[in-house]
Each structure stands twice: as structure tokens, then as C-alpha cells.
C-alpha positions as CSV (number, residue, x, y, z in Angstrom):
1,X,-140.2,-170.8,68.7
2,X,-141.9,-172.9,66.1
3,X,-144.3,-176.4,67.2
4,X,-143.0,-178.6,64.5
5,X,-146.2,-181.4,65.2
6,X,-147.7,-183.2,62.1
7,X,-151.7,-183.7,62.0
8,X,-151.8,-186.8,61.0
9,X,-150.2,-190.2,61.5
10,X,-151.2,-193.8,62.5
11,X,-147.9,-195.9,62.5
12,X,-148.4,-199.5,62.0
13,X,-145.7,-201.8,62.9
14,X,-145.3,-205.6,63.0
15,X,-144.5,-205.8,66.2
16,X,-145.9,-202.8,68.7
17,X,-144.8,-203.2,72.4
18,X,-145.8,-200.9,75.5
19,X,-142.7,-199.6,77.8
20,X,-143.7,-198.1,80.9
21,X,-143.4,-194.3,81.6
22,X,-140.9,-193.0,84.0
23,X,-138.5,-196.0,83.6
24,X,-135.4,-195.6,85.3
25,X,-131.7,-197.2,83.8
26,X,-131.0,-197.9,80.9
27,X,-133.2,-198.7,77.4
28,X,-132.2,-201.2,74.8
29,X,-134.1,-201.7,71.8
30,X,-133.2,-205.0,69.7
31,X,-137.3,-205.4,68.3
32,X,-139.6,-203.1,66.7
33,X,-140.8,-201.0,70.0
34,X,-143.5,-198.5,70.3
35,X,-143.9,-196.2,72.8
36,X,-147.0,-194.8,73.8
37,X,-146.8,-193.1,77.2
38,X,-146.3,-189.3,77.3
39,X,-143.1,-189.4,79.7
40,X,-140.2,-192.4,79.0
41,X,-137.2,-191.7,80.6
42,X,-133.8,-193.4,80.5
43,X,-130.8,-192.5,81.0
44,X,-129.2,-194.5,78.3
45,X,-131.1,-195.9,75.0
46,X,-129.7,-197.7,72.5
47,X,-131.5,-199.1,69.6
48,X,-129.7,-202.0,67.6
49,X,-129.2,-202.6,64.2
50,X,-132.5,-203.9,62.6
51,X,-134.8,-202.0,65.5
52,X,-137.0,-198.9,65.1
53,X,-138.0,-197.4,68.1
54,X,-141.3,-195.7,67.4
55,X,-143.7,-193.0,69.5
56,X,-147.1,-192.0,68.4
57,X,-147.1,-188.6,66.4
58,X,-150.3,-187.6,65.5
59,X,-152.0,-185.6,68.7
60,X,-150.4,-181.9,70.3
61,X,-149.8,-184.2,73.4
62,X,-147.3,-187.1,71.9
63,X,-145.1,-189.2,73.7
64,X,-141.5,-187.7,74.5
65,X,-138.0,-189.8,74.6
66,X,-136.2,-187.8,77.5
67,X,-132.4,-188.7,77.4
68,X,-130.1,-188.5,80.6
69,X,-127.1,-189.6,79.7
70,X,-126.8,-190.9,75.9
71,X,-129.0,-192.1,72.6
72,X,-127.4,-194.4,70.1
73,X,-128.4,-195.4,67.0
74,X,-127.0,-198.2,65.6
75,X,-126.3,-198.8,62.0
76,X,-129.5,-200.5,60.6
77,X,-131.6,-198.9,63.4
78,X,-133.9,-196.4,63.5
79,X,-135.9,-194.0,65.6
80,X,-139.4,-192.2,64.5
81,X,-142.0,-190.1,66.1
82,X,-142.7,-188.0,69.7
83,X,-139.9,-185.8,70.2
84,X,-136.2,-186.1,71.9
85,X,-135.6,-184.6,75.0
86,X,-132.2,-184.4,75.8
87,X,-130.1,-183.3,79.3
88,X,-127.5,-180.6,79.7
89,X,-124.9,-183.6,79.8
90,X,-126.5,-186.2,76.9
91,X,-124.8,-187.2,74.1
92,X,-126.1,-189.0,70.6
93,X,-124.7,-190.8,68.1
94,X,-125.8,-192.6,65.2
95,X,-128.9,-190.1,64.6
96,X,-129.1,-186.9,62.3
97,X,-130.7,-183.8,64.2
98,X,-131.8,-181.2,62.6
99,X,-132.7,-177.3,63.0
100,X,-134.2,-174.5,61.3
101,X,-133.3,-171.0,59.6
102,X,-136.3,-169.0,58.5
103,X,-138.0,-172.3,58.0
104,X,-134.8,-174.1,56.0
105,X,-133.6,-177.4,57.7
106,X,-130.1,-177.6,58.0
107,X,-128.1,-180.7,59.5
108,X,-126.9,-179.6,63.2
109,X,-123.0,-179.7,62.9
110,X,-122.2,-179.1,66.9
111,X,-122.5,-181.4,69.7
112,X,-125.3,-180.9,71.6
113,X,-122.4,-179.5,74.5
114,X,-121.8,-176.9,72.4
115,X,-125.7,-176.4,71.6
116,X,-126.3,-176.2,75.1
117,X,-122.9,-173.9,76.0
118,X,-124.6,-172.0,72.7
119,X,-128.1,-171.0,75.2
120,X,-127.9,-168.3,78.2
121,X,-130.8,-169.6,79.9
122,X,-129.6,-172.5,82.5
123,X,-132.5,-174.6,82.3
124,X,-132.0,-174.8,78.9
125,X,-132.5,-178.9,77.5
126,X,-132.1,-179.4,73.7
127,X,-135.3,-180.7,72.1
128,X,-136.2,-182.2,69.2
129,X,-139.6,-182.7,67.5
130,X,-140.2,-185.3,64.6
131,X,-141.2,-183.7,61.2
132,X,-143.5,-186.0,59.4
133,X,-142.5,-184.6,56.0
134,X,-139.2,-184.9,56.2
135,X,-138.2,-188.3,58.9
136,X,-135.9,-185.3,60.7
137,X,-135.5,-184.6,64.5
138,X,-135.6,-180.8,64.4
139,X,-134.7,-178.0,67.5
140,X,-138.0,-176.9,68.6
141,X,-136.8,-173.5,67.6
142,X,-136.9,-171.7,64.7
143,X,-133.7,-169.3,64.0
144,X,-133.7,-165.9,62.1
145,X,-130.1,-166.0,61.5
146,X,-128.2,-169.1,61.5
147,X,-126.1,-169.4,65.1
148,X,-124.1,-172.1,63.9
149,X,-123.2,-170.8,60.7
150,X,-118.9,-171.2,61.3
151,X,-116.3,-170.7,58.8
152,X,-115.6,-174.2,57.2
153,X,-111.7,-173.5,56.2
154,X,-110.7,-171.2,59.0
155,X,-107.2,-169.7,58.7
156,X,-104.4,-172.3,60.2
157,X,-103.3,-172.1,64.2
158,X,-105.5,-168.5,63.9
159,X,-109.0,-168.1,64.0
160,X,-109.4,-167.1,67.6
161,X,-110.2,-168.6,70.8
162,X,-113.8,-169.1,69.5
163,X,-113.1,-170.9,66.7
164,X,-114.4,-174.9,67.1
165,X,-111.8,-176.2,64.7
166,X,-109.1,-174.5,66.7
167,X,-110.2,-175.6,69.7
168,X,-110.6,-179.3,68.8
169,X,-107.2,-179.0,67.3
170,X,-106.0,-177.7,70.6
171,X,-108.2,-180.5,72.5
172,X,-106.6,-183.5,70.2
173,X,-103.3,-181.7,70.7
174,X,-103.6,-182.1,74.8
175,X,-104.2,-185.7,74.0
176,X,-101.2,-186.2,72.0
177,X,-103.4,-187.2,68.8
178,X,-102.7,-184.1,66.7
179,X,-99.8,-182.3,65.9
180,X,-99.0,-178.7,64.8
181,X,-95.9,-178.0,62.1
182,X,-94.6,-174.9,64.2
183,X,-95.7,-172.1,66.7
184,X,-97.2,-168.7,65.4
185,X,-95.8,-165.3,66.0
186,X,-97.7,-164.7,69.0
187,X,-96.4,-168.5,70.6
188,X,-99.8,-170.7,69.7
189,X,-99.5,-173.9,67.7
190,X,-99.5,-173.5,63.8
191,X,-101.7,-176.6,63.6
192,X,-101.2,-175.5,59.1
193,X,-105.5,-175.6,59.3
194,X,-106.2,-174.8,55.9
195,X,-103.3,-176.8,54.2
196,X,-105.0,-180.1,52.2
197,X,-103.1,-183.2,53.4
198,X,-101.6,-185.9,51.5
199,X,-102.2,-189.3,51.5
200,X,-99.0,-189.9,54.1
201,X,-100.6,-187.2,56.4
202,X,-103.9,-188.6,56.5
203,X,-102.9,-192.0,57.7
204,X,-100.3,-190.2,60.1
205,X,-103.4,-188.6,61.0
206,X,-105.6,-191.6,61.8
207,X,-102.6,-192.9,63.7
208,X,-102.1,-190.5,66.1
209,X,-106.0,-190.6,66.5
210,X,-105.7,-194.3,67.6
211,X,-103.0,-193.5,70.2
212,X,-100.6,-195.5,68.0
213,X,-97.7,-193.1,67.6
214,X,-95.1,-195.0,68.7
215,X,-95.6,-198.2,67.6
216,X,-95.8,-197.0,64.0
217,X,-92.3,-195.1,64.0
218,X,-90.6,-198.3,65.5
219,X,-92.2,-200.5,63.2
220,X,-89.8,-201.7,60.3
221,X,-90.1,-200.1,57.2
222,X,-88.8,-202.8,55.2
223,X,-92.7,-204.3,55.4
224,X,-94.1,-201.7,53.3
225,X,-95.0,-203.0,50.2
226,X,-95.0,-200.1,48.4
227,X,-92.1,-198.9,46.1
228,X,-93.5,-195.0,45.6
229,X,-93.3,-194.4,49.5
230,X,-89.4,-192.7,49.8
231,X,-87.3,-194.0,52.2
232,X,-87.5,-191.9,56.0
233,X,-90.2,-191.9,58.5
234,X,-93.3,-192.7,56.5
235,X,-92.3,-196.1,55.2
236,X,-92.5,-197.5,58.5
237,X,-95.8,-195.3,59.4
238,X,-97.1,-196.9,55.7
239,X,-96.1,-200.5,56.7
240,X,-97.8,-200.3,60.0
241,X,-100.8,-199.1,58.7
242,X,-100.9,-201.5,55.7
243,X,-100.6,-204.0,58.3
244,X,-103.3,-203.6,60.9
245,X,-106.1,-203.0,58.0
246,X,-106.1,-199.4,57.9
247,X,-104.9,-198.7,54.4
248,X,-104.7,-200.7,50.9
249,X,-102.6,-198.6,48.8
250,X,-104.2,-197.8,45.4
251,X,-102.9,-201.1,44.1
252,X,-100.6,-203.7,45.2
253,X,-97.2,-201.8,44.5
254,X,-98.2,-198.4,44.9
255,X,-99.8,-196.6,48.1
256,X,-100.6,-193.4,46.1
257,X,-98.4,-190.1,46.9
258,X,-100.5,-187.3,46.0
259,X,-103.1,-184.7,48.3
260,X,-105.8,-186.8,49.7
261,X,-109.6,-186.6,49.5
262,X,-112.4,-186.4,52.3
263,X,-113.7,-189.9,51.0
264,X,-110.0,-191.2,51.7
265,X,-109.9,-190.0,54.7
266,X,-113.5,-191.0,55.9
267,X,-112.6,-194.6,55.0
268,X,-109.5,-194.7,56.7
269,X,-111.5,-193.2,60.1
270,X,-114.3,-195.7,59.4
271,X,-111.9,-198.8,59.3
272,X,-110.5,-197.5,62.5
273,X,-113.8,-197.7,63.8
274,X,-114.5,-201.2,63.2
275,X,-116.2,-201.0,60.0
276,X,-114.6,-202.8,56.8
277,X,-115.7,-201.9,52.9
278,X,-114.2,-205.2,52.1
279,X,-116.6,-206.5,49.1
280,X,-119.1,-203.4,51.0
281,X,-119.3,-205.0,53.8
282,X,-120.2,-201.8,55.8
283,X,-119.5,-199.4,53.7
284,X,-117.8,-198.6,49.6
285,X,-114.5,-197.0,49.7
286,X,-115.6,-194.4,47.3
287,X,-119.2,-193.2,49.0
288,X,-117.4,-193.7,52.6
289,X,-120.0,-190.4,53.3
290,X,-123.1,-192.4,53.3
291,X,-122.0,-194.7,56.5
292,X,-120.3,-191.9,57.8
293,X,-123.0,-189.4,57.8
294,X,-125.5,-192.3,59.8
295,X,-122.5,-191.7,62.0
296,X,-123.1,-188.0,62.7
297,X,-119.9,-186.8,60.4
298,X,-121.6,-184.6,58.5
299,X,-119.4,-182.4,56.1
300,X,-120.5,-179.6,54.4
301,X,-120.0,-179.1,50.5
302,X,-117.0,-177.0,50.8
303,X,-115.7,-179.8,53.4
304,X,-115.9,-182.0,50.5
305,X,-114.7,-179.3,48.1
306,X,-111.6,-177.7,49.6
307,X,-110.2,-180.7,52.0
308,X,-108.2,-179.5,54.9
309,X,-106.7,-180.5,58.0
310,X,-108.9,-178.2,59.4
311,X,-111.9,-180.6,58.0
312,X,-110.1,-184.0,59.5
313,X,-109.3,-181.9,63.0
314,X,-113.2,-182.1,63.1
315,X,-113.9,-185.5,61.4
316,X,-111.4,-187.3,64.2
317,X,-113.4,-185.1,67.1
318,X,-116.7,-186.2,65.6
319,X,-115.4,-189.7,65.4
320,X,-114.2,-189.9,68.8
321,X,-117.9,-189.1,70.6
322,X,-118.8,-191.7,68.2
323,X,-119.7,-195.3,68.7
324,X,-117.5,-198.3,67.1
325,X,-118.9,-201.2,65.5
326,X,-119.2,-203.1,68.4
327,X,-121.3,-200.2,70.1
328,X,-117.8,-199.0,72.4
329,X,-117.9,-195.0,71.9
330,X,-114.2,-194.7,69.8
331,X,-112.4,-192.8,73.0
332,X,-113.6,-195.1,75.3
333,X,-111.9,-197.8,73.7
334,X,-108.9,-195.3,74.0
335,X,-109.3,-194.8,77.4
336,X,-109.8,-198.6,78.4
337,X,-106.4,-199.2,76.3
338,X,-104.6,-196.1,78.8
339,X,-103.9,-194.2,75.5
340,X,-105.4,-190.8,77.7
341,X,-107.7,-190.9,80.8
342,X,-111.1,-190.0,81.4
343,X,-110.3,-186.8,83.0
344,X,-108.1,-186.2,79.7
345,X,-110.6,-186.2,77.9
346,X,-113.4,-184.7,79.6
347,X,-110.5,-181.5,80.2
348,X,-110.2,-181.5,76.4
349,X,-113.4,-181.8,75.3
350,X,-115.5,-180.6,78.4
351,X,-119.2,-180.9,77.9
């Protein structure tokens, strides 16, 4: 296990307030805050857009953040310093963390669940120390041999019960927000993993994700716009989506029939989640990555290389255990609009 403290550091900022140790509830940031005891716990923080949240960083004894039930950073805020401590049952969102592999940083690409489901020691809480160098939250430990190291394209509807894009395809599927094309030899979904998807797909995708399967196969295909989209099913799944804001088309008469990209899918998840790329309002239809990664979707390069379902099985998982624009964690909102039920989703997606 590696001490990742820095020696030196004064931070300076232009408005520095005290918050008490031990606090109980909840902690929301929406000014410059610095923290100086050693123990502040909450069980929620949330720091807004245009807040940093600071602790000091430069003694072996520096404040800690511990984290009960969820951290969230929003857009436009920011968190430095001390170290995150997180519970067996946290969540975060909004914040890159980080751990090491014979001294390489490398973006951490499971949810802390799965970190902690990852450890046999019971006690075990994730923790995170600030590296001065590099502004990254990184796992106090330091790996020999990468545990998280997953195949990114694994085989369609067969890369065993271990497999975290099988299971989140199998955890959307209980849902009823992701489909399979057929049933394997052996009587498991064929959920077609490592297929790219075309442009139809992906926004049959996104729709599903949004619990709005039914309303866009009953919604008239005579309102799409576009005259490359054949006649059957998809017009009316095209129309509907053209409709609520959730895709443009690549011009005004044509919505574009070909294999999609990760950067068209990423902006159609993004506008589902509240954010627009109208005139860049949030975010540029063609570097979608750069919101989405402040997000926590974090694709490798062969994500972005070799586009599969497989990758937007775990984009949409990502996305739900993320926060919307108006702060609302994406499947809440799905659960306070009765598309699935708490227990649904804790059952398939258990922490």
C-alpha cells in the first residue's frame, strides 16, 4: 500500500470557511469552502457548480472527507485536497478517481460497489488520497497487476457470469430498458454485445433507457421529418425522438442511416440527461466526451475505437448512477416517474 501525500502545499482561496468536524446530515457546497478539521463527516455532499471544496494537503495528518451515503460533483465544481473516505454503501458522481498499477494512474472504470464487492476484507472502505502532481483522487493502494483490467468488447450474450457488461446487460434487461435479439444455445439472452449499432439502434437504445418504450412505438410516424428513415417501426421511434429533443438528424431531411459512433451516442445520453449542446450550451455534439467524462463515463480507447453495444450497455449503467442537470440522479427520476421501483433497481444493480 502506497501514502500518496505531497510535501508541500498552501492553498489560498478567496473565500476560506471553517466547517466543523463530525457534522452529521447532509453537506452542500455553493461557495469556495475549506476544510480544515481532520474528521468531516456527512452523509451526503454536494458541491455546486462554480464551488471548490478544499482540505489542507501539506502535513502526514490532513483533513479527510468521509462519505456515508453519496458525493456529487456538479458541473463547474470542484473538489481538492485531504483525502475521500468513502462507505461500503457510497456512491459519487461528477468526480474522476483514480488508482494505481506499478505506479501508472489509470481512471477507475467500476463503481465503487463493485470496488468494494472487488476486497475480501469486510471492513474494507475505499479511500482516496489527493496527488498534488496530478489534481487526481487516487486508491490508497498501489496494484502489481491491474484487478480491473476487463475485456472492453466481450463476446455477445457470452462472457460468463463474471463478466460486468453481461451483467449490466442482464440488470437493464430486468428493468425492461435493454433488449436481447435472441436466446443462446444454452437458453441466456443473445444481448448481440459486440455488434456496432446504427444510428436507429442507438436512439432505440436511449429510449428504452428513459422508460419510453411505449410511447415511441404508438407515436405516428407520419411526424418524422426524415425521408431516408424506411417505412416500419423506426419512423415512429425517429419522430418521437426528433420530437422531445433527443435527436436532430444530420440535416433537416435526413436523420443519417449508417453505424453510429460513441460521440453520437454520448450526446444523445447527455441530452437525455438534461444537458443541451445547442450553440454549446453544456456541451459540442462532436467532443460529447469531455462533459461526459466530468460525468464519470469514462471510455477507454478501444471504447472509442471499436463501438459496440457492449460499450452503450455500460454507458446507459454509468449514466443511470449519474446525476441529471438539475442534480436528480437519472434513475431516480425513473423511479419517481413509476418506470421501475426502488427495489427494481437496487435487485438489478445491488450495491
Amino acid at each position: 500500500m502506497k501514502r500518496l501525500l505531497s510535501a508541500l502545499l498552501v492553498l489560498s482561496l478567496s473565500l476560506a470557511l471553517t466547517v466543523p468536524a463530525l457534522a452529521a446530515g447532509d453537506l452542500v457546497v455553493t461557495q469556495n469552502t475549506h476544510l480544515t478539521h481532520l474528521r468531516n463527516i456527512y452523509e451526503t455532499v454536494t458541491v455546486k457548480a462554480g464551488a471548490t471544496l478544499s482540505m489542507e494537503n501539506w502535513r502526514p495528518d490532513a483533513p479527510g472527507l468521509e462519505i456515508g451515503k453519496s458525493l456529487t460533483v456538479e458541473p463547474g465544481g470542484a473538489i481538492t485536497g485531504g483525502s475521500l473516505i468513502f462507505s461500503r454503501e457510497a456512491t459519487s458522481t461528477g468526480i474522476d478517481l483514480y488508482y494505481r498499477v506499478a505506479g501508472q494512474e489509470k481512471p477507475l472504470t467500476v463503481t465503487l460497489a463493485q470496488l468494494v464487492a472487488s476486497e475480501p476484507h469486510d471492513d474494507y472502505t475505499p479511500t482516496f488520497l489527493y496527488d498534488l502532481e496530478t489534481g487526481h483522487y487516487v486508491l490508497i493502494a498501489d496494484y502489481s497487476n491491474d484487478p480491473f483490467d476487463l475485456p472492453d468488447n466481450p463476446p455477445s450474450g457470452g462472457g460468463g457470469v463474471n463478466d460486468p457488461t453481461l451483467r449490466f446487460a442482464e440488470g437493464l434487461k430486468q428493468l425492461g430498458l435493454f433488449r436481447g435479439i435472441g436466446t443462446n444455445p444454452d437458453g441466456t439472452t443473445n444481448f448481440d454485445l459486440d455488434r456496432t449499432p446504427t444510428r436507429v439502434e442507438a436512439v432505440v437504445l436511449l429510449i428504452r433507457l428513459l422508460g419510453k418504450d411505449a410511447e415511441a412505438t404508438a407515436y405516428p410516424a407520419d411526424n418524422c421529418p426524415f425521408e431516408d428513415v424506411p417505412a416500419g417501426w423506426s419512423r415512429s421511434y425517429i419522430a418521437y425522438a426528433y420530437d422531445t429533443g433527443l435527436t436532430k438528424g444530420v440535416d433537416d431531411r435526413h436523420f443519417g442511416m449508417g453505424d453510429a459512433t460513441v460521440q453520437q451516442f454520448l450526446t444523445f445520453v447527455l441530452r437525455s440527461m438534461d444537458y443541451s449542446d445547442t450553440n454549446g450550451a453544456d456541451f459540442t455534439w462532436n467532443h460529447p466526451e469531455i462533459l461526459a467524462e466530468k460525468l464519470g463515463i469514462v471510455l477507454s480507447p478501444n471504447d472509442v475505437a471499436n463501438f459496440t453495444r457492449g460499450v452503450c450497455v455500460r454507458i446507459m449503467e454509468i449514466a443511470l448512477r449519474n446525476a441529471t442537470k438539475s442534480g436528480t440522479r437519472l434513475a431516480d427520476k425513473l423511479i419517481d416517474q413509476g418506470v421501475f421501483t426502488r427495489d427494481a433497481y437496487d435487485q438489478a444493480f445491488p450495491r
